[in-house]
SEDREN-535194 format. One record per residue (C-alpha): x, y, z; residue number from 0; residue in three letters. Coordinates in steps of 0.2 Angstrom, whole numbers, plus 5000, padded with zeros to 4 digits. Example, Ala and Ser with C-alpha at 12.3 -4.5 7.8 and 13.67 -1.06 7.14 Angstrom:
% residues 2
@X->5062 | Y->4978 | Z->5039 | seq->0 | type->Ala
@X->5068 | Y->4995 | Z->5036 | seq->1 | type->Ser
This chain:
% residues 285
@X->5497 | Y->5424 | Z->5498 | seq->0 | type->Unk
@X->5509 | Y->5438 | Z->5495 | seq->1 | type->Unk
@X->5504 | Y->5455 | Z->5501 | seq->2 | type->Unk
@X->5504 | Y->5470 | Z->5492 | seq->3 | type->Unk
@X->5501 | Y->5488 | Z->5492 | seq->4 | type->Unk
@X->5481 | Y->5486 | Z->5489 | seq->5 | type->Unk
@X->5478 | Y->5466 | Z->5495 | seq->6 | type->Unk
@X->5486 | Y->5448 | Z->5493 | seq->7 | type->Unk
@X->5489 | Y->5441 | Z->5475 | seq->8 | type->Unk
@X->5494 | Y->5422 | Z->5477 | seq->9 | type->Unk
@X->5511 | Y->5415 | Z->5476 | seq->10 | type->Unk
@X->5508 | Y->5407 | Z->5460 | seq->11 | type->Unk
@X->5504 | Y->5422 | Z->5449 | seq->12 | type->Unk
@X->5508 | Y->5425 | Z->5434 | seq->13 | type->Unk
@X->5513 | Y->5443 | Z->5439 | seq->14 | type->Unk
@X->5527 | Y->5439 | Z->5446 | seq->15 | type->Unk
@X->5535 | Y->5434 | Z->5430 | seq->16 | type->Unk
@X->5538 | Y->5452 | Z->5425 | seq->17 | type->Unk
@X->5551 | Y->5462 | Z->5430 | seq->18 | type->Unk
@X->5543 | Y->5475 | Z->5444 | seq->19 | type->Unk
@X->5553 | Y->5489 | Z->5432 | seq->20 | type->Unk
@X->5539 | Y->5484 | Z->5417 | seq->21 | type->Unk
@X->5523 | Y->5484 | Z->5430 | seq->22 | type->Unk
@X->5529 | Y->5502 | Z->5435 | seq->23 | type->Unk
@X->5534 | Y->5507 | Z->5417 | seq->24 | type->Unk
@X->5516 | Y->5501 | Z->5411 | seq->25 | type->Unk
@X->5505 | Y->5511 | Z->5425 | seq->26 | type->Unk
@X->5514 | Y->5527 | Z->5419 | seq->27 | type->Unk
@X->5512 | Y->5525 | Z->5400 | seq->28 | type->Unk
@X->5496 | Y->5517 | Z->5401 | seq->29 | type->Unk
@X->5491 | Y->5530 | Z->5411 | seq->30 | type->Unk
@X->5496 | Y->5543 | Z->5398 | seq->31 | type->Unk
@X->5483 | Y->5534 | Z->5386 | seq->32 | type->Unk
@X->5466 | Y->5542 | Z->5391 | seq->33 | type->Unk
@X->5476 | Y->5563 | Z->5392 | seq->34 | type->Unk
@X->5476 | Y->5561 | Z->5369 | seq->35 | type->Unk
@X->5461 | Y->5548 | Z->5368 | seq->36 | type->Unk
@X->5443 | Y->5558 | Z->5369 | seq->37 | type->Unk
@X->5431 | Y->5543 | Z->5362 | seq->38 | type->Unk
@X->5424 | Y->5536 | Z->5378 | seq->39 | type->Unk
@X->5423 | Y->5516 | Z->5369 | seq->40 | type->Unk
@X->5441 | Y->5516 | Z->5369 | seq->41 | type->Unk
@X->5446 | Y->5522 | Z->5386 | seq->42 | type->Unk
@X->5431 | Y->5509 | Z->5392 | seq->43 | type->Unk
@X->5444 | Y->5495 | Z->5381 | seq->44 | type->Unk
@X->5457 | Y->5501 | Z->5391 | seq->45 | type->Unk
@X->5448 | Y->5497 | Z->5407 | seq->46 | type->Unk
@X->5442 | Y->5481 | Z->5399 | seq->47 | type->Unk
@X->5457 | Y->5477 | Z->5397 | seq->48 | type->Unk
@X->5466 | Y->5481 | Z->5414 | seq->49 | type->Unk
@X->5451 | Y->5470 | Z->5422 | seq->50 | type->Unk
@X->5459 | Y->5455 | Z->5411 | seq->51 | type->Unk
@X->5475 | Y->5460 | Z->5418 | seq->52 | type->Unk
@X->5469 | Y->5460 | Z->5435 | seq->53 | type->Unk
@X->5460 | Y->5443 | Z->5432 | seq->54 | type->Unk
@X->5474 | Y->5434 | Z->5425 | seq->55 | type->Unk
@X->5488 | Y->5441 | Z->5438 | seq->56 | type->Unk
@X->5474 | Y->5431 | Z->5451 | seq->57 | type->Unk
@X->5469 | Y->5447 | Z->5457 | seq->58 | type->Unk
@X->5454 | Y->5444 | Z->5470 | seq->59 | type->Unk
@X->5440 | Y->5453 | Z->5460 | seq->60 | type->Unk
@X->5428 | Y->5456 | Z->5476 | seq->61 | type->Unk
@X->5439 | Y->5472 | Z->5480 | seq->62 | type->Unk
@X->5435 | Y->5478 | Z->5464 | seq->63 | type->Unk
@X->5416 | Y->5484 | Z->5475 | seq->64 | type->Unk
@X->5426 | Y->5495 | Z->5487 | seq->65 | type->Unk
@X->5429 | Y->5506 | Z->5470 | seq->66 | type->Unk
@X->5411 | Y->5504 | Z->5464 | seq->67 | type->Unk
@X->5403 | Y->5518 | Z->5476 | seq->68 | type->Unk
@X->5420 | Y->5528 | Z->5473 | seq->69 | type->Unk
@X->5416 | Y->5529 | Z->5452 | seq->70 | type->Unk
@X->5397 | Y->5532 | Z->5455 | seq->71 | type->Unk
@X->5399 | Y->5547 | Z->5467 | seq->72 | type->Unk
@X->5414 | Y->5554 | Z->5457 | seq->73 | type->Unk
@X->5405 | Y->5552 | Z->5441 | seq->74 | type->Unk
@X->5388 | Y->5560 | Z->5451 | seq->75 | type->Unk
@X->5402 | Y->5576 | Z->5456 | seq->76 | type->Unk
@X->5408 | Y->5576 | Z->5438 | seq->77 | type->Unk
@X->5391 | Y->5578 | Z->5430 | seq->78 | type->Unk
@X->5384 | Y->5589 | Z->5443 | seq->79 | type->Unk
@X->5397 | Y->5600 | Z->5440 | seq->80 | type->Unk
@X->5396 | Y->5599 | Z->5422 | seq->81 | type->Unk
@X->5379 | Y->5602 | Z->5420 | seq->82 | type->Unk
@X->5368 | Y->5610 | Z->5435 | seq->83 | type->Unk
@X->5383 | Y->5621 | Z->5438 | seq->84 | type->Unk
@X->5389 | Y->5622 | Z->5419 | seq->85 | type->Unk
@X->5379 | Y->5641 | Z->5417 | seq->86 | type->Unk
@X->5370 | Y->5645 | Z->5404 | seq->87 | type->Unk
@X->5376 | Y->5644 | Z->5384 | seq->88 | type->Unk
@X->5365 | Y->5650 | Z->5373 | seq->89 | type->Unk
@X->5374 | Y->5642 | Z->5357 | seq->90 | type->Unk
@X->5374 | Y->5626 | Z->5365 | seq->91 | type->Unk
@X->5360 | Y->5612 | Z->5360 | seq->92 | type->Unk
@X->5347 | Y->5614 | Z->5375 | seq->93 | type->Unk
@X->5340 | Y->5595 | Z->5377 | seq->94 | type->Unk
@X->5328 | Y->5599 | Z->5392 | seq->95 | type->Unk
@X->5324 | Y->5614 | Z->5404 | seq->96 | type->Unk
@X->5321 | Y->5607 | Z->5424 | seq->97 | type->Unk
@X->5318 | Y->5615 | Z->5439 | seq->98 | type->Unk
@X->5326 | Y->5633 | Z->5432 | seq->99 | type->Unk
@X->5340 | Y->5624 | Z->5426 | seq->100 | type->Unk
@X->5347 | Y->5620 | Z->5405 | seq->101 | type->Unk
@X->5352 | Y->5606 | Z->5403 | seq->102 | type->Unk
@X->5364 | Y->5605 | Z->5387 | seq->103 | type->Unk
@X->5370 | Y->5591 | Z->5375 | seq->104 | type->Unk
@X->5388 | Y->5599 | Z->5374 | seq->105 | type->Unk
@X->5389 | Y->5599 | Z->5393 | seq->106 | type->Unk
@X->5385 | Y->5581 | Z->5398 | seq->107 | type->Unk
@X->5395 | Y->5577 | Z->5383 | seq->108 | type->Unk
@X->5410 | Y->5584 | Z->5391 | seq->109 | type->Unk
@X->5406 | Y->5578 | Z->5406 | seq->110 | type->Unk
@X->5405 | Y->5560 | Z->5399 | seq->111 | type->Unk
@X->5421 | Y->5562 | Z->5391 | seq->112 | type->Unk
@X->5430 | Y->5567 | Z->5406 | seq->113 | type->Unk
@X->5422 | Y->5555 | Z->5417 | seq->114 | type->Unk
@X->5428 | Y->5542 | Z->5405 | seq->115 | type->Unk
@X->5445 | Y->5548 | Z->5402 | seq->116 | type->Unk
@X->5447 | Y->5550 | Z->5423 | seq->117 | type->Unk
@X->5442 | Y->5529 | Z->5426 | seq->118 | type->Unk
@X->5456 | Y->5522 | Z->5415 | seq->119 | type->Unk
@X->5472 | Y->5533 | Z->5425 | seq->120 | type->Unk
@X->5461 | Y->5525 | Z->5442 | seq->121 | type->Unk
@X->5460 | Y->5507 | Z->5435 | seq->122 | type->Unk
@X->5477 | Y->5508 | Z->5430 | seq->123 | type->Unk
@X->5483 | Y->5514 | Z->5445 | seq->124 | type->Unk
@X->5472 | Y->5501 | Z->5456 | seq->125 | type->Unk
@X->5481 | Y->5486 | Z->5444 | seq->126 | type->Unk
@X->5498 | Y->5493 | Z->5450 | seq->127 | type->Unk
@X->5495 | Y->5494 | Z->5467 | seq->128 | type->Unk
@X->5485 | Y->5477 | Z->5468 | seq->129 | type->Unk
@X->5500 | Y->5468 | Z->5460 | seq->130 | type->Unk
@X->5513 | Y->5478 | Z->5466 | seq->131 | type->Unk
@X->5523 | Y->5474 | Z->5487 | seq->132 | type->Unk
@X->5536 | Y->5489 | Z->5492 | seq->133 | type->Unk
@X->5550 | Y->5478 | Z->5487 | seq->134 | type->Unk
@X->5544 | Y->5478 | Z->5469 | seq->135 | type->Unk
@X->5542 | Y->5500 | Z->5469 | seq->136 | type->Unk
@X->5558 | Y->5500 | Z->5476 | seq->137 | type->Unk
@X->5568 | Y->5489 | Z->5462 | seq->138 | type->Unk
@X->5559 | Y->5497 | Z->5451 | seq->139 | type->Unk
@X->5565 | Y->5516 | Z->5453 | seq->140 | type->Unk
@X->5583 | Y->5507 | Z->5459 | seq->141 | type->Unk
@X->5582 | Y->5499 | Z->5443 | seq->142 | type->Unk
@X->5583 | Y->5517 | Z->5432 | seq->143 | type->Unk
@X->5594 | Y->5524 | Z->5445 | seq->144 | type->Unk
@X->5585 | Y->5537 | Z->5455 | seq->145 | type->Unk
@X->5592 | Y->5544 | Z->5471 | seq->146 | type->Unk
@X->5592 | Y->5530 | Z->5486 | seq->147 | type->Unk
@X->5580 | Y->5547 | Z->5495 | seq->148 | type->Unk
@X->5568 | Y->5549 | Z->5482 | seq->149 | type->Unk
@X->5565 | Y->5530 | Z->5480 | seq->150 | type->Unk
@X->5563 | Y->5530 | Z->5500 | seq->151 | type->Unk
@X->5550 | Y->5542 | Z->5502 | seq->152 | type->Unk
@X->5540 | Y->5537 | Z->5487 | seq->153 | type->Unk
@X->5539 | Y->5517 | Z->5495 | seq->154 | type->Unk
@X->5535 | Y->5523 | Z->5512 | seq->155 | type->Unk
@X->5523 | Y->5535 | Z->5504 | seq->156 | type->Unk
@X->5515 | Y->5521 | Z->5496 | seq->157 | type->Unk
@X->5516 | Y->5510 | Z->5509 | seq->158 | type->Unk
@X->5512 | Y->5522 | Z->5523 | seq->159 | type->Unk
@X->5493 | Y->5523 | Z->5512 | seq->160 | type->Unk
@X->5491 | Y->5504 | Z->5514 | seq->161 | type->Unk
@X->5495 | Y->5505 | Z->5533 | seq->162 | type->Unk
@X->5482 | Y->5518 | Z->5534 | seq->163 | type->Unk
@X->5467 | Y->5508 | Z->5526 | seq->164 | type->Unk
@X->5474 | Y->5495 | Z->5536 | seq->165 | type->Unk
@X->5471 | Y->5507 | Z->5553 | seq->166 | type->Unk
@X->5455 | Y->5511 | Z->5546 | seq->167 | type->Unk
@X->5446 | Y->5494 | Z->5546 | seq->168 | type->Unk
@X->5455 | Y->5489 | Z->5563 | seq->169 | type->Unk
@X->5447 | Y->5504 | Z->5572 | seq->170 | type->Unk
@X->5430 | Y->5498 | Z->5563 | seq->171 | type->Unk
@X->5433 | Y->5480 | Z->5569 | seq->172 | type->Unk
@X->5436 | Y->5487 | Z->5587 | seq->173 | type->Unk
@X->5423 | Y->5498 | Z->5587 | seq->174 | type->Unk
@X->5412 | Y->5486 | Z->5582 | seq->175 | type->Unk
@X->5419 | Y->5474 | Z->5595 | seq->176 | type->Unk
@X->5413 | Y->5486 | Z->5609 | seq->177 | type->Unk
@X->5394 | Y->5486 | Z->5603 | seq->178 | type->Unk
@X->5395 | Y->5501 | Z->5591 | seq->179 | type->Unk
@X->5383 | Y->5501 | Z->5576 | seq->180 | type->Unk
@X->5382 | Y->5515 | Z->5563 | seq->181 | type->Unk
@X->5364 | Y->5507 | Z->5555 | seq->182 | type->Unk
@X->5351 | Y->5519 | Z->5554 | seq->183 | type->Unk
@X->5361 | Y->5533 | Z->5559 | seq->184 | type->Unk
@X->5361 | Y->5549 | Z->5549 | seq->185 | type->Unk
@X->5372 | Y->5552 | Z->5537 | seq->186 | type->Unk
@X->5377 | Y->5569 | Z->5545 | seq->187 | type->Unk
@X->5383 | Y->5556 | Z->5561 | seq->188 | type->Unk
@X->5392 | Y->5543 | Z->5551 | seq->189 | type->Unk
@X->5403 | Y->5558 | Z->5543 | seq->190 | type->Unk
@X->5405 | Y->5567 | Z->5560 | seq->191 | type->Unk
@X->5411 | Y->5549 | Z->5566 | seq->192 | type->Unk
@X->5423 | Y->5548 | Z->5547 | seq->193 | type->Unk
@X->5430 | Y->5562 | Z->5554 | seq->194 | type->Unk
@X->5433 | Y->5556 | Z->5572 | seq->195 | type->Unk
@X->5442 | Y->5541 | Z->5565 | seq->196 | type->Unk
@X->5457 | Y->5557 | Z->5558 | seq->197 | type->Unk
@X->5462 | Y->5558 | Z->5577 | seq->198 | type->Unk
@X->5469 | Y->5540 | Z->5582 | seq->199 | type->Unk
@X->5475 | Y->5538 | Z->5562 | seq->200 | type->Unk
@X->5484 | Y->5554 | Z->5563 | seq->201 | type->Unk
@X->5493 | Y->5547 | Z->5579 | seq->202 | type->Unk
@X->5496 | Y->5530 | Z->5572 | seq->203 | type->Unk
@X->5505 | Y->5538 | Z->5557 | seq->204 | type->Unk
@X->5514 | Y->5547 | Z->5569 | seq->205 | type->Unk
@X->5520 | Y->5533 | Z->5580 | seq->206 | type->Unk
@X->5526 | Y->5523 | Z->5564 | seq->207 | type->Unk
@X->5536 | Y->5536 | Z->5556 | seq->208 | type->Unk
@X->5545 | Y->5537 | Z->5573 | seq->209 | type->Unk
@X->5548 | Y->5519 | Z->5568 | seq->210 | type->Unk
@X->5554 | Y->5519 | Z->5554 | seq->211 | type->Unk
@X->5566 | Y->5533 | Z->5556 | seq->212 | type->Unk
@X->5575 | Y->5523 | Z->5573 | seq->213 | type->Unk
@X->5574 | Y->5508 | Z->5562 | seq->214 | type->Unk
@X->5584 | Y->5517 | Z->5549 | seq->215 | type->Unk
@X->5595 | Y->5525 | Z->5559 | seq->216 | type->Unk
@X->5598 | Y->5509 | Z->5567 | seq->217 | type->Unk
@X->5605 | Y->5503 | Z->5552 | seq->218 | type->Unk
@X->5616 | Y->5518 | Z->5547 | seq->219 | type->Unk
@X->5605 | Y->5526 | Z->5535 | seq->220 | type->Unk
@X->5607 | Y->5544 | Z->5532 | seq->221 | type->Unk
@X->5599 | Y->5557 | Z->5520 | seq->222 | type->Unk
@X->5614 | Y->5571 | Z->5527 | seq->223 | type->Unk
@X->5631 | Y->5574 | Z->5529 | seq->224 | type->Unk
@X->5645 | Y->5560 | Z->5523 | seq->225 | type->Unk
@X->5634 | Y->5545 | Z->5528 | seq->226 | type->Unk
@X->5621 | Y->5548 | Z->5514 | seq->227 | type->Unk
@X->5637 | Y->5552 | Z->5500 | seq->228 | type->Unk
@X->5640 | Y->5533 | Z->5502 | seq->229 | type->Unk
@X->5637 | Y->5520 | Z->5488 | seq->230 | type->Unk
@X->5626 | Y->5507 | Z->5495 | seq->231 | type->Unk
@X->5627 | Y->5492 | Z->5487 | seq->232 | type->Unk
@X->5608 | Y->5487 | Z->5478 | seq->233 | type->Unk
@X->5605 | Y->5469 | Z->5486 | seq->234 | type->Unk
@X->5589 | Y->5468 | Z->5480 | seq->235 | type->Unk
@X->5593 | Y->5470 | Z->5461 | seq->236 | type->Unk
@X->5601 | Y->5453 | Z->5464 | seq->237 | type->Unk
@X->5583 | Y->5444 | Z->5466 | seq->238 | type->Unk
@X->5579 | Y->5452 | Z->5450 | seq->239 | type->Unk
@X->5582 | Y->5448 | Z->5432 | seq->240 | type->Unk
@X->5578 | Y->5460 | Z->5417 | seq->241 | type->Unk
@X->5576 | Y->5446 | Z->5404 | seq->242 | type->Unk
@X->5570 | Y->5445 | Z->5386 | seq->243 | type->Unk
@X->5550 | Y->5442 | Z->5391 | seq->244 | type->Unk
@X->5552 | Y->5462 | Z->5401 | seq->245 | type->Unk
@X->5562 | Y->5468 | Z->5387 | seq->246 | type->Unk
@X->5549 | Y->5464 | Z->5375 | seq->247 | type->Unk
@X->5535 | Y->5470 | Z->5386 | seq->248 | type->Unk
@X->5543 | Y->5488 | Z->5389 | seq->249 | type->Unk
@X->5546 | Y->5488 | Z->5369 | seq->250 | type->Unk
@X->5527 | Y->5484 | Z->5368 | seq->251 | type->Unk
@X->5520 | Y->5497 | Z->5380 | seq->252 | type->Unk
@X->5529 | Y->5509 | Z->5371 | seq->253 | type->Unk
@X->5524 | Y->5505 | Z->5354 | seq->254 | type->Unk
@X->5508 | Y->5503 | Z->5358 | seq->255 | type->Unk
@X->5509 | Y->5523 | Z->5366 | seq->256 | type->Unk
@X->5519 | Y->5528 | Z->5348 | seq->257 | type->Unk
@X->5506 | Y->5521 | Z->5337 | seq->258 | type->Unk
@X->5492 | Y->5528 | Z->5348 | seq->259 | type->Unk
@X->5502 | Y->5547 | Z->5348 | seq->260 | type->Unk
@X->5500 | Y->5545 | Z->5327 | seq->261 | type->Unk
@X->5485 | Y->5539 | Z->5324 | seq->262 | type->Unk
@X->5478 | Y->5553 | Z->5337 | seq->263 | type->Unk
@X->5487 | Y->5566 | Z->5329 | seq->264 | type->Unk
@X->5493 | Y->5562 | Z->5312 | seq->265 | type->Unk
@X->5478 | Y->5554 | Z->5306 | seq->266 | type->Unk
@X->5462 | Y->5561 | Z->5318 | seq->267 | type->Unk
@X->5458 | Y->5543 | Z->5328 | seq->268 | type->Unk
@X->5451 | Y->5543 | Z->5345 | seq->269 | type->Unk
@X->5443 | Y->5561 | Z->5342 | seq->270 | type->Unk
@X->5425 | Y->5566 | Z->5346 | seq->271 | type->Unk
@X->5419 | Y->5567 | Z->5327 | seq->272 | type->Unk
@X->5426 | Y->5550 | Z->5326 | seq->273 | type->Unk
@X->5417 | Y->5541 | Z->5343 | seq->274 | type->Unk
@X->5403 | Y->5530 | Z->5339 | seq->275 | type->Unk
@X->5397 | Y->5533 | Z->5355 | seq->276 | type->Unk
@X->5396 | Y->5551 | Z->5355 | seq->277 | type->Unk
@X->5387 | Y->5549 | Z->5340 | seq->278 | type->Unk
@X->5375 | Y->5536 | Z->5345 | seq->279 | type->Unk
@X->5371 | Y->5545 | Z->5361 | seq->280 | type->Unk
@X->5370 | Y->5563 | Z->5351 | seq->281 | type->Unk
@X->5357 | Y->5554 | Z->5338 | seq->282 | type->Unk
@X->5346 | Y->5547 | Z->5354 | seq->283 | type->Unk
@X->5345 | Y->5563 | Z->5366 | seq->284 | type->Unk
């Protein structure tokens, strides 16, 4: 098992196949797909199809339930705000009146949309970082040439997230060790204890960036002065091969992106008036 950013993908995936350059080039076109697609059905196929991705790079599916509660309570916020904190629009279409408060087609419409349009960037994101170790983030910015200090903070930024969840459950684990129980606890007392856990976090982060800045200096490595005007040689580009499978990919992905720019906006696709859900759900409520 190879660790990554989010978990372990086996040795033996097909994943590692691709170039890391394409697995970084795809989150961020991909992720450009649900900003000019409104139809709900077709950001759900993009998340359709991201699972698949994740199922076939022999990504273990049981972490997709930490994300579960995440999209219930972010799509709960998102309707809340879109509805009972909506106001009040008289030219809207009013579907039902409760406790002193309109609810209107128009807003949980747009509320729908949004939520929808939200969960493909996250699934796209969660796909890149469950496939995806340091190494791979770092050949991949390498690989278009951006500056040795911008590829640095941006892996240690990612990894530094990954060491943090890692802190998180070890705390849990010790706490749990001693005795601890949260079950049947209040929820005001589980988030009070949430925000206890910020305190030994906070000083673990510190302590590792200590860390990593004497390992760095240890080996030479300067973002100042004369050192950091040096060329350093990019070892690790050796290990990895753009070949012909990555170059078709990234032709692909952004093909894909080109056809979806003209049919969106040269011939209406992927609108509202064109959703078959919207229309459906607009015909039953």
């Amino acid at each position: 098992m190879n660790k990554t950013l989010l978990g372990y993908v086996p040795e033996q995936s097909p994943i590692y196949v691709v170039h890391p350059f394409v697995k970084l080039f795809f989150m961020l076109v991909v992720s450009l797909f649900p900003i000019v697609i409104y139809a709900p059905e077709w950001n759900a196929l993009i998340m359709l199809v991201i699972i698949l991705l994740m199922w076939y790079s022999r990504v273990d599916m049981k972490t997709l339930k930490i994300y579960v509660p995440v999209a219930i309570s972010m799509g709960t916020i998102i309707l809340i705000s879109y509805t009972v904190l909506g106001g009040n629009h008289p030219e809207f279409r009013l579907l039902v009146r409760f406790a002193g408060i309109n609810f209107y087609w128009e807003r949980i419409r747009d509320g729908l949309v949004v939520y929808f349009r939200i969960l493909p960037m996250i699934f796209t994101m969660v796909f890149f970082l469950s496939t995806s170790r340091e190494r791979d983030v770092i050949v991949a910015m390498r690989f278009v040439k951006i500056p040795f200090v911008v590829t640095y903070v941006f892996a240690m930024a990612l990894r530094s997230a990954g060491l943090v969840l890692e802190d998180f459950f070890i705390i849990r684990q010790a706490e749990q060790a001693r005795g601890f129980d949260t079950t049947g606890k209040s929820l005001w007392y589980k988030i009070r204890k949430y925000i206890m856990y910020m305190i030994p976090l906070f000083a673990l982060s510190l302590r590792r960036a200590e860390e990593f800045t004497n390992a760095l200096v240890a080996r030479g490595y300067a973002f100042t002065g004369e050192a950091a005007r040096v060329k350093r040689p990019d070892y690790v580009l050796t290990h990895y091969t753009f070949k012909t499978l990555d170059m078709s990919l990234t032709a692909a992905i952004s093909a894909i992106f080109l056809i979806i720019l003209i049919l969106r906006y040269g011939y209406g696709y992927f609108t509202l008036d064109t959703s078959v859900f919207i229309s459906w759900l607009s015909r039953v409520l």
